[in-house]
N, C-alpha and C positions, 0 to 999 in steps of 0.2 A: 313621075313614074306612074305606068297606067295599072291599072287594077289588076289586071292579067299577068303585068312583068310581077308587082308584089307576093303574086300567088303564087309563079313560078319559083320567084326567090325565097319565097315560103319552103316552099319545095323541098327543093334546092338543101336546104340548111336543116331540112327534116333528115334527109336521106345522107347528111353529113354524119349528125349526130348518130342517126340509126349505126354508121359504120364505123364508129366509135370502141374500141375493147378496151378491158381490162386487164390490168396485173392485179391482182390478189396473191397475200401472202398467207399463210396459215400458221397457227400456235405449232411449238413444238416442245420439249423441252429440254432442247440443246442449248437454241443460242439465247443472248443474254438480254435485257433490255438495250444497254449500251450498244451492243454489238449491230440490234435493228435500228436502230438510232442512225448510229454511224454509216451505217450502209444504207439506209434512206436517204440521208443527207448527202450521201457521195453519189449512189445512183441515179438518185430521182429527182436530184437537187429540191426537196423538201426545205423545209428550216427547220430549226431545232423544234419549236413548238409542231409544227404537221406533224415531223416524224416522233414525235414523244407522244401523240394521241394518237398517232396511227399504230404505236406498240402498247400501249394500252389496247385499243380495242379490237387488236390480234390476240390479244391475252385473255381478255374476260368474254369478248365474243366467240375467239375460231380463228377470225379471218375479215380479213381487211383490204376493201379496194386502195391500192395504194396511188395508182396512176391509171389516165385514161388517153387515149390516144390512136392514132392509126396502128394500125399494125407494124408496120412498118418501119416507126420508131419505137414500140414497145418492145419489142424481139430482144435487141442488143442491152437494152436495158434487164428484161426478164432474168437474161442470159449471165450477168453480171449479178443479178441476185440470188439467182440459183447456187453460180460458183462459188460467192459469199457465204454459202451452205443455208442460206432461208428457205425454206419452201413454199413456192413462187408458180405459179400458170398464168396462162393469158386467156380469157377468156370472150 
Protein backbone atom coordinates (compact mmCIF):
# COMPACT_ATOMS: atom_id res chain seq x y z
CA UNK A 1 0.00 0.00 0.00
CA UNK A 2 1.46 3.27 -1.19
CA UNK A 3 1.80 6.25 1.28
CA UNK A 4 -0.97 8.26 -0.38
CA UNK A 5 -3.66 5.14 -0.23
CA UNK A 6 -2.60 4.93 3.74
CA UNK A 7 -3.30 8.56 4.08
CA UNK A 8 -6.40 8.42 2.30
CA UNK A 9 -7.45 5.48 4.49
CA UNK A 10 -6.28 7.50 7.31
CA UNK A 11 -8.84 9.69 6.13
CA UNK A 12 -11.21 7.69 5.44
CA UNK A 13 -11.70 6.29 9.02
CA UNK A 14 -11.31 9.90 10.59
CA UNK A 15 -14.31 11.04 8.82
CA UNK A 16 -16.05 7.56 9.99
CA UNK A 17 -15.59 8.17 13.34
CA UNK A 18 -16.12 11.93 13.17
CA UNK A 19 -19.79 10.72 12.03
CA UNK A 20 -20.16 8.56 14.91
CA UNK A 21 -23.27 9.84 17.57
CA UNK A 22 -24.35 9.23 20.71
CA UNK A 23 -27.32 7.84 22.91
CA UNK A 24 -26.89 9.37 26.33
CA UNK A 25 -29.21 8.57 28.98
CA UNK A 26 -29.85 11.08 31.91
CA UNK A 27 -30.43 10.47 35.99
CA UNK A 28 -33.99 10.79 36.78
CA UNK A 29 -35.74 9.76 39.76
CA UNK A 30 -38.32 7.49 38.32
CA UNK A 31 -36.76 4.48 37.01
CA UNK A 32 -34.96 2.00 39.03
CA UNK A 33 -31.51 0.71 38.79
CA UNK A 34 -32.90 -2.89 37.77
CA UNK A 35 -35.16 -1.21 35.47
CA UNK A 36 -31.81 0.68 33.51
CA UNK A 37 -30.17 -2.48 33.76
CA UNK A 38 -32.75 -4.47 31.96
CA UNK A 39 -33.44 -2.06 29.40
CA UNK A 40 -29.70 -1.59 28.45
CA UNK A 41 -29.30 -5.28 28.17
CA UNK A 42 -32.44 -5.67 26.02
CA UNK A 43 -31.77 -2.45 23.94
CA UNK A 44 -28.32 -2.02 23.59
CA UNK A 45 -27.36 -5.56 23.99
CA UNK A 46 -24.95 -4.40 26.77
CA UNK A 47 -23.99 -7.31 29.46
CA UNK A 48 -24.91 -7.15 32.83
CA UNK A 49 -21.49 -5.72 33.82
CA UNK A 50 -21.66 -2.43 30.91
CA UNK A 51 -25.27 -1.90 31.79
CA UNK A 52 -24.66 -1.94 35.79
CA UNK A 53 -21.64 0.74 35.35
CA UNK A 54 -23.48 2.44 32.77
CA UNK A 55 -26.48 2.96 35.68
CA UNK A 56 -24.00 3.77 38.10
CA UNK A 57 -22.66 6.53 36.31
CA UNK A 58 -25.98 7.92 35.15
CA UNK A 59 -26.49 8.10 38.83
CA UNK A 60 -23.54 9.76 40.44
CA UNK A 61 -22.70 11.72 37.22
CA UNK A 62 -26.18 12.97 35.23
CA UNK A 63 -25.68 11.09 32.38
CA UNK A 64 -24.02 8.44 30.42
CA UNK A 65 -23.05 7.65 26.75
CA UNK A 66 -24.66 4.57 26.49
CA UNK A 67 -24.15 3.57 22.70
CA UNK A 68 -22.22 4.95 19.77
CA UNK A 69 -22.99 4.42 16.35
CA UNK A 70 -24.34 5.82 12.95
CA UNK A 71 -27.40 7.28 13.19
CA UNK A 72 -29.12 5.26 11.60
CA UNK A 73 -29.04 2.46 13.77
CA UNK A 74 -29.08 4.62 17.01
CA UNK A 75 -32.77 6.07 16.10
CA UNK A 76 -34.72 2.80 16.69
CA UNK A 77 -32.76 1.86 19.49
CA UNK A 78 -33.00 5.59 21.22
CA UNK A 79 -36.64 5.01 20.37
CA UNK A 80 -37.00 1.98 22.47
CA UNK A 81 -35.32 3.64 25.42
CA UNK A 82 -37.26 6.48 25.47
CA UNK A 83 -40.63 4.32 25.37
CA UNK A 84 -38.89 2.25 28.27
CA UNK A 85 -39.48 5.71 29.92
CA UNK A 86 -35.38 6.53 30.46
CA UNK A 87 -34.60 9.68 29.22
CA UNK A 88 -32.48 9.10 26.32
CA UNK A 89 -31.27 11.83 23.07
CA UNK A 90 -29.02 11.18 20.49
CA UNK A 91 -26.49 13.41 20.21
Amino acid sequence: MSTKEKIQEEVLLAEEIALQNEIIIYNDDVNTFDHVIETLIRVCNHTSEQAEQCSIIIHYTGKCTVKTGPLKELVPQCTQLLEAGLSAEIV
